[in-house]
PDBQT receptor file of N, H, CA, C and O in Angstrom, charges set to zero:
ATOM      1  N   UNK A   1       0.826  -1.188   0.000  1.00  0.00    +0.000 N 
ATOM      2  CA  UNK A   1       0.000   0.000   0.000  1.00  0.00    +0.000 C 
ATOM      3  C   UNK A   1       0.871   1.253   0.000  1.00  0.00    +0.000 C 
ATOM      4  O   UNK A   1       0.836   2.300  -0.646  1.00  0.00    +0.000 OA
ATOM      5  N   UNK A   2       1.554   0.837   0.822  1.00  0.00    +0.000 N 
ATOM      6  H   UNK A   2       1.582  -0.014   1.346  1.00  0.00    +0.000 HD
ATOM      7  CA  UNK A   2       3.120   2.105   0.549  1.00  0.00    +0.000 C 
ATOM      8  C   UNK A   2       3.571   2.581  -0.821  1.00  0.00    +0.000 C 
ATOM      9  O   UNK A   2       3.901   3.693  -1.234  1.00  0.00    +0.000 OA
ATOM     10  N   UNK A   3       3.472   1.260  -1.456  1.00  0.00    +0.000 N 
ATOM     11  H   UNK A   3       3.204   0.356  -1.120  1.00  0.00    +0.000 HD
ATOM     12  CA  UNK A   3       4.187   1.276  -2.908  1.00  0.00    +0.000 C 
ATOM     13  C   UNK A   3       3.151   2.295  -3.910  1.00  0.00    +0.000 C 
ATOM     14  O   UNK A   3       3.581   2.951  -4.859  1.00  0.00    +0.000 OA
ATOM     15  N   UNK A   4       1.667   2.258  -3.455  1.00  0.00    +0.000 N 
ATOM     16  H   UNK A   4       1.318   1.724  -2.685  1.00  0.00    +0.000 HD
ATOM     17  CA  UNK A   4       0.518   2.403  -4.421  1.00  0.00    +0.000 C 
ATOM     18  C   UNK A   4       0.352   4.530  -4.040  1.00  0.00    +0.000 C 
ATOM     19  O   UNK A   4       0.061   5.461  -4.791  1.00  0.00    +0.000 OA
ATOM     20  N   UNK A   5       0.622   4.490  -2.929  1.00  0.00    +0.000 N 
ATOM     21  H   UNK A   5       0.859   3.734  -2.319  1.00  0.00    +0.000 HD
ATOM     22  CA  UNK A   5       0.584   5.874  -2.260  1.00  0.00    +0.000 C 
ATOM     23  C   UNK A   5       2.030   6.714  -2.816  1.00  0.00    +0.000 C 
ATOM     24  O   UNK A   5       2.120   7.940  -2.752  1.00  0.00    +0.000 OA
ATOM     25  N   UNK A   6       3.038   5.893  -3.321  1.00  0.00    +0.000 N 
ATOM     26  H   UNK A   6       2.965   4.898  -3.373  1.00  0.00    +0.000 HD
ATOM     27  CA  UNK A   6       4.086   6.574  -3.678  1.00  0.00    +0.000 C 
ATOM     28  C   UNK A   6       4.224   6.919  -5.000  1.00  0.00    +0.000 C 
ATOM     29  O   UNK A   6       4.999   7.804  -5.363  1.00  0.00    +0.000 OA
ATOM     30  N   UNK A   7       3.627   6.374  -5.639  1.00  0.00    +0.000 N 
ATOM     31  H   UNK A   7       2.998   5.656  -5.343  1.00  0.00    +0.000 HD
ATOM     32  CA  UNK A   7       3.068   6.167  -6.946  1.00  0.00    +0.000 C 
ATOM     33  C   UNK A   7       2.161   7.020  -7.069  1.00  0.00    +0.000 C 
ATOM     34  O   UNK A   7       2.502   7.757  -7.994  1.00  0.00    +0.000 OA
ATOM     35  N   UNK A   8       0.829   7.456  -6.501  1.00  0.00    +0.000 N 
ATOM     36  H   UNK A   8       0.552   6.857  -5.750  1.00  0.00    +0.000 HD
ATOM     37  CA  UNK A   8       0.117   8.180  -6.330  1.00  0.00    +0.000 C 
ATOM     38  C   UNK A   8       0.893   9.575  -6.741  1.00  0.00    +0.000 C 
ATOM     39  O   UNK A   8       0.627  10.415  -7.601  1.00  0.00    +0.000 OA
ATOM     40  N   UNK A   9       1.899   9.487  -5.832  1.00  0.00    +0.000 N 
ATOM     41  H   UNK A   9       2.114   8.805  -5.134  1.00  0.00    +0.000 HD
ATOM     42  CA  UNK A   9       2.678  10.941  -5.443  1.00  0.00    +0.000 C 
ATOM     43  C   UNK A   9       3.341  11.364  -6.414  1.00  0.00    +0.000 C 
ATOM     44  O   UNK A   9       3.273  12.557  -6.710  1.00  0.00    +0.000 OA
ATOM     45  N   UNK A  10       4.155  10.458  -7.154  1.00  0.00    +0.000 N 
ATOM     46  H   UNK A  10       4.210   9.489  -6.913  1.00  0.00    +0.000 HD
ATOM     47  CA  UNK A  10       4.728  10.605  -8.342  1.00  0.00    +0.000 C 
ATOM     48  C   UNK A  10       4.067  10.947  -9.029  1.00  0.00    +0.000 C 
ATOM     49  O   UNK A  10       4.622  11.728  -9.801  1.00  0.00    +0.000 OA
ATOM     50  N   UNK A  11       3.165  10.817  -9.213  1.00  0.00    +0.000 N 
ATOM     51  H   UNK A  11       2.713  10.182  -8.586  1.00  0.00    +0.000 HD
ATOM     52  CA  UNK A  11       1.734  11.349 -10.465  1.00  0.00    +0.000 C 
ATOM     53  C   UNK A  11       1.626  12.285 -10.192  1.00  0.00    +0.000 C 
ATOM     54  O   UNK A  11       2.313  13.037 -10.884  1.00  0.00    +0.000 OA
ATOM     55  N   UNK A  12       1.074  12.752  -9.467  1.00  0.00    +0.000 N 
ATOM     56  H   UNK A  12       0.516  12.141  -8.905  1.00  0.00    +0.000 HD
ATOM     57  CA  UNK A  12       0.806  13.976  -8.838  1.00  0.00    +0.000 C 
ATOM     58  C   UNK A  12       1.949  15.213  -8.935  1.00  0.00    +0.000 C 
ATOM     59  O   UNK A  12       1.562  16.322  -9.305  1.00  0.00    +0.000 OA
ATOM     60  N   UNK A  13       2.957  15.059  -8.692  1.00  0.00    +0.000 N 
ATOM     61  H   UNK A  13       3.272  14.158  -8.392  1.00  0.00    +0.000 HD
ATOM     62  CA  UNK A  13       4.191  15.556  -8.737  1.00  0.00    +0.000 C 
ATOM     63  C   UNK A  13       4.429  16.221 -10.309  1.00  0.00    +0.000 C 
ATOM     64  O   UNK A  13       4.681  17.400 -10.556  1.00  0.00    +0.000 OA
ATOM     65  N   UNK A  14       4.213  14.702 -11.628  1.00  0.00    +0.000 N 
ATOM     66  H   UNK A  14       4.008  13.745 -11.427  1.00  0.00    +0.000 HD
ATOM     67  CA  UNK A  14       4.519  14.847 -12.687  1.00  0.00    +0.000 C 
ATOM     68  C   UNK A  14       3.289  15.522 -13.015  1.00  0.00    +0.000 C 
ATOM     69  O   UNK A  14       3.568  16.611 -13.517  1.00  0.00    +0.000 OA
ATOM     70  N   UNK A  15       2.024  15.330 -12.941  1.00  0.00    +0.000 N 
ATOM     71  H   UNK A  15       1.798  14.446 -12.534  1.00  0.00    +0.000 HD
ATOM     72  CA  UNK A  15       1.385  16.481 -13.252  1.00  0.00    +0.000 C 
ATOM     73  C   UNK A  15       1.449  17.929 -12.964  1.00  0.00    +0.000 C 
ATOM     74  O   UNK A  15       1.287  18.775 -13.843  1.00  0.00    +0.000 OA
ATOM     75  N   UNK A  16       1.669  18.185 -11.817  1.00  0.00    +0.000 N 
ATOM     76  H   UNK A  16       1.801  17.497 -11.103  1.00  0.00    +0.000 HD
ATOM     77  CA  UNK A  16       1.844  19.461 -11.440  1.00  0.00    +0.000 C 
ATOM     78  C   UNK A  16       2.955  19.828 -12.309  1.00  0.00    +0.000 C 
ATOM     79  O   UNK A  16       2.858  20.977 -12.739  1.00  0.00    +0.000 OA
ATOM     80  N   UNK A  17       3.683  19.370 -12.577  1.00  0.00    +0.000 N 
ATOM     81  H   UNK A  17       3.762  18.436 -12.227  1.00  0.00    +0.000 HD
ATOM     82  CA  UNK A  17       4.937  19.948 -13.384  1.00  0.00    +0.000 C 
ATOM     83  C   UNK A  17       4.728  20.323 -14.741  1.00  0.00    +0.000 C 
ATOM     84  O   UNK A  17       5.301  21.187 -15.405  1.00  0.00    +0.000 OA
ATOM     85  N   UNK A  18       3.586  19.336 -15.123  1.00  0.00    +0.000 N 
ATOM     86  H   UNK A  18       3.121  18.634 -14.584  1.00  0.00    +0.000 HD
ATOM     87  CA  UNK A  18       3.109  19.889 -16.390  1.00  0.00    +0.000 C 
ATOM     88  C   UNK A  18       1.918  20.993 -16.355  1.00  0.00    +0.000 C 
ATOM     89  O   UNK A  18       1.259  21.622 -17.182  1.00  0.00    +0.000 OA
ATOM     90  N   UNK A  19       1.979  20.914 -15.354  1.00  0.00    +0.000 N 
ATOM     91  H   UNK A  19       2.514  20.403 -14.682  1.00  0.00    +0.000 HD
ATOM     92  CA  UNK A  19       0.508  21.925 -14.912  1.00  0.00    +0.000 C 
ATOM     93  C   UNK A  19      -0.866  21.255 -15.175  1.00  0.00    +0.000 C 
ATOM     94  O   UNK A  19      -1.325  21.864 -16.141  1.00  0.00    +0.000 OA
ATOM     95  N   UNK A  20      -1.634  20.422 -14.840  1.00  0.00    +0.000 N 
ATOM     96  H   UNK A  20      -1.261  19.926 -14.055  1.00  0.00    +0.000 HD
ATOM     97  CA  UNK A  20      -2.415  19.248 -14.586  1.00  0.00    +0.000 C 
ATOM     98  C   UNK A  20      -3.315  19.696 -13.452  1.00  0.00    +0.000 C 
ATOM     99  O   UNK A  20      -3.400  18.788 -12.625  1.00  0.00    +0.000 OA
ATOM    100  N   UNK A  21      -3.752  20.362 -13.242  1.00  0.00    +0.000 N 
ATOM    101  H   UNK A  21      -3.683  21.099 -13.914  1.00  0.00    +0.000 HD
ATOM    102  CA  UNK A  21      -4.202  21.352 -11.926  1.00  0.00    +0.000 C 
ATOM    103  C   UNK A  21      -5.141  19.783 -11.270  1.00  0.00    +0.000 C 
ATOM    104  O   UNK A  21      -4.602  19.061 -10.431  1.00  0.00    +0.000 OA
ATOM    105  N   UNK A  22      -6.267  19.541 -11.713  1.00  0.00    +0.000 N 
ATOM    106  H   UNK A  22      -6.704  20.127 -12.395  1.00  0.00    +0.000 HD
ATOM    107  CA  UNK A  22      -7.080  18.583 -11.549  1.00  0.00    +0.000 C 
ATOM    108  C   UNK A  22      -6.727  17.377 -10.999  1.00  0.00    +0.000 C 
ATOM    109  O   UNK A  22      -7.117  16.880  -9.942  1.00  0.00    +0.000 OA
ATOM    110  N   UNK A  23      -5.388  16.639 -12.408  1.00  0.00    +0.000 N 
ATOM    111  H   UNK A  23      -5.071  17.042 -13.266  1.00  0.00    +0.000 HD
ATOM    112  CA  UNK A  23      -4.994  15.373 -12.113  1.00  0.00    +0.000 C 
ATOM    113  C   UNK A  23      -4.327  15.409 -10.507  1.00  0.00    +0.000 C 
ATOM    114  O   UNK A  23      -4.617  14.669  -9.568  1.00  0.00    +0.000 OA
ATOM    115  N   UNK A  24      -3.198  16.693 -10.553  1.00  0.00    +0.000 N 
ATOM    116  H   UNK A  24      -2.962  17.295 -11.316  1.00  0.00    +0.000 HD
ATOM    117  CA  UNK A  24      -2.098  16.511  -9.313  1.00  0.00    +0.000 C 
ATOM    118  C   UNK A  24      -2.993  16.230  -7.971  1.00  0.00    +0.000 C 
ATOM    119  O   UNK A  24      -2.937  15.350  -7.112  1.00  0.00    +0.000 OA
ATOM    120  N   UNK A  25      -4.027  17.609  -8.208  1.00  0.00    +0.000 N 
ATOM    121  H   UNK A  25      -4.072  18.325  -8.905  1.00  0.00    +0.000 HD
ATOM    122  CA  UNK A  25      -4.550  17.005  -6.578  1.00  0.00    +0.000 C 
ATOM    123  C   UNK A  25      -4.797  16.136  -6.207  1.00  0.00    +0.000 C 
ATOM    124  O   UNK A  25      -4.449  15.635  -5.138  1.00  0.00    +0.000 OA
ATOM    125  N   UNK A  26      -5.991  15.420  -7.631  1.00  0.00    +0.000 N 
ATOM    126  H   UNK A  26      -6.273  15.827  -8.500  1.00  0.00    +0.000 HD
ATOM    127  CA  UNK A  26      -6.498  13.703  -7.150  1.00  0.00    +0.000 C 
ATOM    128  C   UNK A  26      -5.291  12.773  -6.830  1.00  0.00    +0.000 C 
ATOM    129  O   UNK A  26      -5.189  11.844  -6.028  1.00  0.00    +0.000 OA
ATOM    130  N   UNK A  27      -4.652  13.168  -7.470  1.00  0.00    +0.000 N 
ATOM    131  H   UNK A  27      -4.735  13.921  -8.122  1.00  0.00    +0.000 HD
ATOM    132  CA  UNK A  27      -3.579  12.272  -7.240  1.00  0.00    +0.000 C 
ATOM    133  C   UNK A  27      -2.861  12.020  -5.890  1.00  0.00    +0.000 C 
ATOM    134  O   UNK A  27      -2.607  10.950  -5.336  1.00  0.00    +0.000 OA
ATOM    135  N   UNK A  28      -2.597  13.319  -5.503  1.00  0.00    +0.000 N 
ATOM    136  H   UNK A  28      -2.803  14.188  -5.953  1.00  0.00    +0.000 HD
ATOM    137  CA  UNK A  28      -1.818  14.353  -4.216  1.00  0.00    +0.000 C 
ATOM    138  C   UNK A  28      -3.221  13.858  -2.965  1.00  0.00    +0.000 C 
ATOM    139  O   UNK A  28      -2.900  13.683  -1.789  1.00  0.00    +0.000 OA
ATOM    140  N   UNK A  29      -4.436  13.714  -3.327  1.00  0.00    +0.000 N 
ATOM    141  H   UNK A  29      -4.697  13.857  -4.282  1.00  0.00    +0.000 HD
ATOM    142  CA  UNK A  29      -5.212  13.037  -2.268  1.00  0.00    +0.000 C 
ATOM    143  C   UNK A  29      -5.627  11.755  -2.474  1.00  0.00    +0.000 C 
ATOM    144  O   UNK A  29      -6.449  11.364  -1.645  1.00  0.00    +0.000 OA
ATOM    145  N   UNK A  30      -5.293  10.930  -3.380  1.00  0.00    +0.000 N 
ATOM    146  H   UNK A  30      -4.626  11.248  -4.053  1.00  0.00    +0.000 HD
ATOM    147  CA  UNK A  30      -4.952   9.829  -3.380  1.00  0.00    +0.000 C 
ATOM    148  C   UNK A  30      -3.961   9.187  -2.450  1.00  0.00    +0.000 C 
ATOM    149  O   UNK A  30      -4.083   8.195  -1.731  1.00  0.00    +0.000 OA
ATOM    150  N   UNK A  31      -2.896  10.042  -2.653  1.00  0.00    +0.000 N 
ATOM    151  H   UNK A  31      -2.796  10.847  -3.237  1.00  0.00    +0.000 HD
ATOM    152  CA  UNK A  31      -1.413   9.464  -2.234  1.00  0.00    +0.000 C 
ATOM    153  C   UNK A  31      -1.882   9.437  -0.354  1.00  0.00    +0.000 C 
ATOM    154  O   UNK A  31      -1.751   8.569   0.509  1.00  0.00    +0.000 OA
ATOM    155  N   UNK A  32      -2.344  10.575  -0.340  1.00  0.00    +0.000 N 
ATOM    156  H   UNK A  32      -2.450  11.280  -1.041  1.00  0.00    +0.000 HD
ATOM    157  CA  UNK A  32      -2.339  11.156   0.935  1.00  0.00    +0.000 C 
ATOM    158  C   UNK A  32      -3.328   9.891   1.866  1.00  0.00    +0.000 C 
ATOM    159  O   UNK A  32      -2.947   9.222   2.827  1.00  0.00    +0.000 OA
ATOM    160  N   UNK A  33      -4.845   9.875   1.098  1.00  0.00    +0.000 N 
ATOM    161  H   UNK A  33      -5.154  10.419   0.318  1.00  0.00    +0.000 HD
ATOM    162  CA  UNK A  33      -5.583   8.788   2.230  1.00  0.00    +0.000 C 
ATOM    163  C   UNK A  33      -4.457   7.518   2.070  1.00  0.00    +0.000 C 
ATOM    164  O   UNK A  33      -4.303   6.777   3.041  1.00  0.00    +0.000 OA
ATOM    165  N   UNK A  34      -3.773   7.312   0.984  1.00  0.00    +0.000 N 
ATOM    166  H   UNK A  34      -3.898   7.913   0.195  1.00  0.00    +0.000 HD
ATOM    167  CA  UNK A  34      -3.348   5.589   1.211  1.00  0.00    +0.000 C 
ATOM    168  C   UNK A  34      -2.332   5.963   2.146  1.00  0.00    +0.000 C 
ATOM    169  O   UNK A  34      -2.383   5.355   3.216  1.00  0.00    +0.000 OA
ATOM    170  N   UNK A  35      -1.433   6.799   2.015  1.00  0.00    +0.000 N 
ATOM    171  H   UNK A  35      -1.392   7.293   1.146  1.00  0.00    +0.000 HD
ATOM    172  CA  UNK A  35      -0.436   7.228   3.160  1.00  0.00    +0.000 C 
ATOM    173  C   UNK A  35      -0.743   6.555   4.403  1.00  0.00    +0.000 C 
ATOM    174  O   UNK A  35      -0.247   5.588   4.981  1.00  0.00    +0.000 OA
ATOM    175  N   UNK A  36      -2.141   7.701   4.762  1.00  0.00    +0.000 N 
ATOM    176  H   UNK A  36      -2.544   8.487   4.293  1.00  0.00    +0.000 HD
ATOM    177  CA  UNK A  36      -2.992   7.509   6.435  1.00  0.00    +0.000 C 
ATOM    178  C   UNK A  36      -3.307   6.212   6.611  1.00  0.00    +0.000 C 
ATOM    179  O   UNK A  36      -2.790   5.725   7.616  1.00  0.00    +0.000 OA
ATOM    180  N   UNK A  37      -4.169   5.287   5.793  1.00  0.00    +0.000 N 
ATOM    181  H   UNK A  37      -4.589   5.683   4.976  1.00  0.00    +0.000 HD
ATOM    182  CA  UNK A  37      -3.967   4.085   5.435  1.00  0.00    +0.000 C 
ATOM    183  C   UNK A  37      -3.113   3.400   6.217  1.00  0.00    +0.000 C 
ATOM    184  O   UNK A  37      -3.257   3.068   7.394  1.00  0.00    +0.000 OA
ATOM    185  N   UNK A  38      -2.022   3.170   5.328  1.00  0.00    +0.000 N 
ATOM    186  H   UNK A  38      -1.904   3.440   4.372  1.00  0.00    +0.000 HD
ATOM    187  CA  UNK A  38      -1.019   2.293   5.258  1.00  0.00    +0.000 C 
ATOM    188  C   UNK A  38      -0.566   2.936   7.256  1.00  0.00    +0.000 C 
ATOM    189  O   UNK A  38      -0.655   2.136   8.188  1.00  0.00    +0.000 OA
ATOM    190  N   UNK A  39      -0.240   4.049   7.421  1.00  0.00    +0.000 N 
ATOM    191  H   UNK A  39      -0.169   4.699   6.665  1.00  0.00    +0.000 HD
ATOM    192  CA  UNK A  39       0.223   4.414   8.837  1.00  0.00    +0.000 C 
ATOM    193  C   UNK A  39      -0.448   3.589   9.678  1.00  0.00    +0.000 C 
ATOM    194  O   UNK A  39       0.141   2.750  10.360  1.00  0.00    +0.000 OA
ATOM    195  N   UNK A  40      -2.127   3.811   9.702  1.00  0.00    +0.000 N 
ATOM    196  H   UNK A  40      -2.605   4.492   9.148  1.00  0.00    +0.000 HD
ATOM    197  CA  UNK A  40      -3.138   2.856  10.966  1.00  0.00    +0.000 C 
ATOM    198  C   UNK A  40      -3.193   1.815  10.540  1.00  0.00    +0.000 C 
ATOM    199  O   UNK A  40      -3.882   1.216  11.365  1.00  0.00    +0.000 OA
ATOM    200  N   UNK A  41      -2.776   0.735   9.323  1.00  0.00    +0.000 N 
ATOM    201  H   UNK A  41      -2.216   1.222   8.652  1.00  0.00    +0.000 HD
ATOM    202  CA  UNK A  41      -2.187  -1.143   9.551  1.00  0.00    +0.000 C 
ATOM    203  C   UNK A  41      -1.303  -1.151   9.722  1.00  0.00    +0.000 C 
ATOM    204  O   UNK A  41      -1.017  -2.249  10.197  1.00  0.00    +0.000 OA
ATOM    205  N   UNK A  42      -0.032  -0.206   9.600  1.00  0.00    +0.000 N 
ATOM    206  H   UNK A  42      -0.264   0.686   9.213  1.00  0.00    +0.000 HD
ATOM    207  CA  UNK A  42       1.168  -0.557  10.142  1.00  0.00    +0.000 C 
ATOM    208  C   UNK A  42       1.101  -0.215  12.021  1.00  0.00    +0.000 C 
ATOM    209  O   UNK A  42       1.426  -1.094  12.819  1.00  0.00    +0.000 OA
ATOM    210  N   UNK A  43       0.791   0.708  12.323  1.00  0.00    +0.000 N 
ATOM    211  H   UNK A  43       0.528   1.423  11.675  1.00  0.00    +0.000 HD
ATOM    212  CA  UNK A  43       0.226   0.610  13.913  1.00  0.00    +0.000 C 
ATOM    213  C   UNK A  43      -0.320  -0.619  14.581  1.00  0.00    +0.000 C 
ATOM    214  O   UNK A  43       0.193  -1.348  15.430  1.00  0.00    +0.000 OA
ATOM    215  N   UNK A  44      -1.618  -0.671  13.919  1.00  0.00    +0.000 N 
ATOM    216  H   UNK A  44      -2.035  -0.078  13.229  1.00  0.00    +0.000 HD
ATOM    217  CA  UNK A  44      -2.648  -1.665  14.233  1.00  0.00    +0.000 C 
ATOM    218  C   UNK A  44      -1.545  -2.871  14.262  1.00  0.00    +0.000 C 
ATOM    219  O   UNK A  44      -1.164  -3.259  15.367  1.00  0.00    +0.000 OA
ATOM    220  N   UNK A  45      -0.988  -3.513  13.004  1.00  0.00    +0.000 N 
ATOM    221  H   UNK A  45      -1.297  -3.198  12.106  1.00  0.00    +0.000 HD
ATOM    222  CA  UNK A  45      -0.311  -4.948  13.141  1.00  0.00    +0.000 C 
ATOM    223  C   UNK A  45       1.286  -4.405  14.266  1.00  0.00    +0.000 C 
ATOM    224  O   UNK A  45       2.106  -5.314  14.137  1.00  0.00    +0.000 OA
ATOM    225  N   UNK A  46       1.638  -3.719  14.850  1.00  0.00    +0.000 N 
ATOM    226  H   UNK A  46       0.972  -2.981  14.955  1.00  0.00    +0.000 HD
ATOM    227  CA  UNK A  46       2.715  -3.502  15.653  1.00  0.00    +0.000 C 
ATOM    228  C   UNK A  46       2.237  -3.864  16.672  1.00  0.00    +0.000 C 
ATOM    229  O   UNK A  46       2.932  -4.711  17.235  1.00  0.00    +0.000 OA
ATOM    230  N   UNK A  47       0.672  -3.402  17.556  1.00  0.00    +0.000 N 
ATOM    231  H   UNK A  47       0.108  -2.714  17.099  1.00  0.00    +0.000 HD
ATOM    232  CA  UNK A  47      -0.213  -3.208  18.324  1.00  0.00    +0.000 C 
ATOM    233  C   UNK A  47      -0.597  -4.720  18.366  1.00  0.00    +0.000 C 
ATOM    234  O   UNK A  47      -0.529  -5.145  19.519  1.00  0.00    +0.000 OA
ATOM    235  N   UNK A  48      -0.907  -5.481  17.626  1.00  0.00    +0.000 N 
ATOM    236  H   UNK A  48      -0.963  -5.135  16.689  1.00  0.00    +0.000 HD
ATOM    237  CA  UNK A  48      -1.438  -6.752  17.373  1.00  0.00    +0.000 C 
ATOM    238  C   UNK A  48      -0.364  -7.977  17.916  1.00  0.00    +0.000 C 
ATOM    239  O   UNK A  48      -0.598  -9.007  18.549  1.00  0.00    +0.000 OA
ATOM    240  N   UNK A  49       0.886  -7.421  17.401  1.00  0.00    +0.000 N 
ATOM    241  H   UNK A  49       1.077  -6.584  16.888  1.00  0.00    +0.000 HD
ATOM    242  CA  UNK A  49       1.828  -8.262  17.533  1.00  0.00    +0.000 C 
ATOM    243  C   UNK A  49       2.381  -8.265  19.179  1.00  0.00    +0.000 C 
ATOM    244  O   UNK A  49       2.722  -9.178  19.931  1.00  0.00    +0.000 OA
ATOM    245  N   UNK A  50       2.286  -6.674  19.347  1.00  0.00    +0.000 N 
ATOM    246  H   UNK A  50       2.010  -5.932  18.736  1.00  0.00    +0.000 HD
ATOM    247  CA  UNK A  50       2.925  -6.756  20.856  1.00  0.00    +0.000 C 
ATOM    248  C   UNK A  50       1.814  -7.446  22.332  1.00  0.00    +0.000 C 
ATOM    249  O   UNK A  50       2.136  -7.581  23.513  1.00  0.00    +0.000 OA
ATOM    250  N   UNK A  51       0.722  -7.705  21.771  1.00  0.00    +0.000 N 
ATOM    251  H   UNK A  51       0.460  -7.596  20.812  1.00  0.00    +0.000 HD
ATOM    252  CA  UNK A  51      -0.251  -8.139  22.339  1.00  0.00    +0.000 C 
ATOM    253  C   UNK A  51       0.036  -9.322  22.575  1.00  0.00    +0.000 C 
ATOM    254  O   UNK A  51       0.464  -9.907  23.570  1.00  0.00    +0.000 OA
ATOM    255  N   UNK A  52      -0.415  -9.816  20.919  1.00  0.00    +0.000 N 
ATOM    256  H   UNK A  52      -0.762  -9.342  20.111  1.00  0.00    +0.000 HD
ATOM    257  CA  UNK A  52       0.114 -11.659  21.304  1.00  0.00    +0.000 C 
ATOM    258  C   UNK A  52       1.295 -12.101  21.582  1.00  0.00    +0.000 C 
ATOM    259  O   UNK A  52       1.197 -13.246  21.142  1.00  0.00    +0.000 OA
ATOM    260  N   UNK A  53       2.474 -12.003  22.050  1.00  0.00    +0.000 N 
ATOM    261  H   UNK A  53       2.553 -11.072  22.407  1.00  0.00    +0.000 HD
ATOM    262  CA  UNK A  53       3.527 -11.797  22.995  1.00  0.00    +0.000 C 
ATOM    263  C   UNK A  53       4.516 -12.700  22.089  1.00  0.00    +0.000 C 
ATOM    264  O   UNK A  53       5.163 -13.548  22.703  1.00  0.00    +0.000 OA
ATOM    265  N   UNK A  54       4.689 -12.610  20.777  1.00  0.00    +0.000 N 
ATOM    266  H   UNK A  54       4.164 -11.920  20.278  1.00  0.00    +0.000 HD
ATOM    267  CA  UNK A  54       5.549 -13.473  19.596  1.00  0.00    +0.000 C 
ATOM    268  C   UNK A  54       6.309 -12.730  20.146  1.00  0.00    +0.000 C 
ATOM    269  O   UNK A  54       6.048 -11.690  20.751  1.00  0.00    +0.000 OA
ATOM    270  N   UNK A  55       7.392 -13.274  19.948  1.00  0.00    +0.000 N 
ATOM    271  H   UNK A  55       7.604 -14.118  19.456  1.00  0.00    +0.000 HD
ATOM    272  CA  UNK A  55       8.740 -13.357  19.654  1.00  0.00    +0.000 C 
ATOM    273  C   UNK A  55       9.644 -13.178  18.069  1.00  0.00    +0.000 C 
ATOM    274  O   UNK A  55      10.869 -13.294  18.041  1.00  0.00    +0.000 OA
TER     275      UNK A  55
């Protein structure tokens, strides 16, 4: 999901550069919810793990 949000960004990026007013943002809030995303399952499974007491 990291990979898909960075990608996002890159788009976004390359549009704006071309001036893409429309595409960059969707893109730029694309990137952004998968970002937030990806942050609360990477929490959540840290949270998950330190629970069930793996090793």
């Amino acid at each position: 999901m990291l990979g898909w949000a960075l990608t996002f960004l890159v788009i976004a990026a390359i549009a704006a550069l071309f001036g893409f007013g429309g595409i960059a943002g969707a893109s730029a809030g694309i990137a952004q919810i998968l970002f937030f995303i990806f942050i609360v399952l990477f929490v959540g499974a840290l949270i998950a793990r330190a629970v069930s007491g793996r090793t």
